[in-house]
N, C-alpha and C positions, 0 to 999 in steps of 0.2 A: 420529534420526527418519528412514523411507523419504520416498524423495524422491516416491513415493506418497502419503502421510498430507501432504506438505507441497502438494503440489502441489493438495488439496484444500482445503487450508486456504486456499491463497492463489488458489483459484476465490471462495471464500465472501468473503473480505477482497474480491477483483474482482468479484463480485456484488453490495455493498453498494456500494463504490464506484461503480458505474455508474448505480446507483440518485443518488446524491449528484450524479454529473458530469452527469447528466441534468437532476436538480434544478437546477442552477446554470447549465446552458448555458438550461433554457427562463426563468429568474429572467433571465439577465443579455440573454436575448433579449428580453423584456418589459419592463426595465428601460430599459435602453440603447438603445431601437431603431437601433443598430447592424448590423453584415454580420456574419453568424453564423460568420464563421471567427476574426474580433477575440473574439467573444464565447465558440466552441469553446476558443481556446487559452486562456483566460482559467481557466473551465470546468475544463480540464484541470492548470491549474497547482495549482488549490485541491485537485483530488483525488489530485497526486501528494500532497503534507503530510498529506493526509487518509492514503490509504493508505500511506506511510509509517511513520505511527505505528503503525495497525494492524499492517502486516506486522513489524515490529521486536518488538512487542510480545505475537503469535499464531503468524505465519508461521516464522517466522526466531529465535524466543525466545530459542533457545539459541543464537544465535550473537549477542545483545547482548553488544558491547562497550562500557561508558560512556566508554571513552578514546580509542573509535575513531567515535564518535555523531557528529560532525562529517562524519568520511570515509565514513560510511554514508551519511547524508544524500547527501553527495555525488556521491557513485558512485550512488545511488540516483535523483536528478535528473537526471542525464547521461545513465544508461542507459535506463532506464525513461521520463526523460520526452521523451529525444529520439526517440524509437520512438515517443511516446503521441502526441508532437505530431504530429512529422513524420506517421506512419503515421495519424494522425486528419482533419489537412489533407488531408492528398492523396484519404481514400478519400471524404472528405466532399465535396469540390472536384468528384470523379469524380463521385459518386452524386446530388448535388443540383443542380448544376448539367449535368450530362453527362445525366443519367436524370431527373430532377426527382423525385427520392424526397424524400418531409420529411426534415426537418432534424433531428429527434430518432430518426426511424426509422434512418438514416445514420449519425447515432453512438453508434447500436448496434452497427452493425453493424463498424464502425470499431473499435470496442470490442475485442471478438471475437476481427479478425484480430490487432490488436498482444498480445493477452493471452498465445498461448506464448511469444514472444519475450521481453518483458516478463518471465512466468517463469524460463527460462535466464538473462538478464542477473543477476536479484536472485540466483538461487542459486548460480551462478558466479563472482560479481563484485559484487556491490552489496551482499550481505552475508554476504560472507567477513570472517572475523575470523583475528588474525594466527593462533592457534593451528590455525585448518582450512586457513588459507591454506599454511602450514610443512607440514603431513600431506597436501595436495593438490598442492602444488607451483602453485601458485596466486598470480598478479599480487596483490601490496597493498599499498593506498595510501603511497604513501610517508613523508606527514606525519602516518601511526600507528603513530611507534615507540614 
């Protein structure tokens, strides 16, 4: 598959997902009347499992491994969600309290910026399967032999 054709797939997968992490940031903002960075990172845990599935199962198809679905996951919340949080906090931190933009227009836009990054991590790294990884020369995981 061009890294074109995937890279659109995993817009559409991160287009329904923001749809979801919006959903859940304004539910857990309503819910909880909590500080909306508790409630973002919360938010964003549920949409990395969310997109997870999806990219494994659309983005990434063919590089399922069922014997390496653990270390996907893995590398998949490490890379992906350390980017989603971190890079979510901070631009949400900036924009809401720095600029006083809403809290949902903020992590849109937060969105946005981690989404290439986010992309290169998964296709690099998060899901590489041993067989791309051996033809790329490509780090993996160690406990998918």
């Amino acid at each position: 598959m061009s890294t074109l054709v995937r890279w659109c797939k995993f817009n559409m997968v991160g287009a329904v997902g923001m749809v979801f992490q919006l959903t859940m940031l304004a539910v857990f903002l309503r819910w909880t009347k909590g500080h909306y960075l508790f409630a973002t990172a919360a938010a964003i845990e549920l949409t990395l499992v969310h997109n997870f599935v999806w990219h494994l199962n659309f983005t990434w198809h063919d590089r399922r491994d069922s014997s390496a679905l653990v270390c996907q996951f893995l590398r998949f919340n490490a890379s992906n969600g350390a980017v989603s949080i971190l890079g979510n906090l901070a631009v949400m931190r900036l924009l809401v309290q720095g600029f006083r933009t809403p809290v949902l227009f903020a992590n849109s836009f937060a969105v946005l910026i981690c989404s290439a990054i986010n992309f290169c991590l998964g296709h690099k790294w998060a899901f590489v399967t041993r067989r791309y990884a051996t033809s790329t020369r490509s780090v993996e995981c160690p406990n998918c032999r």
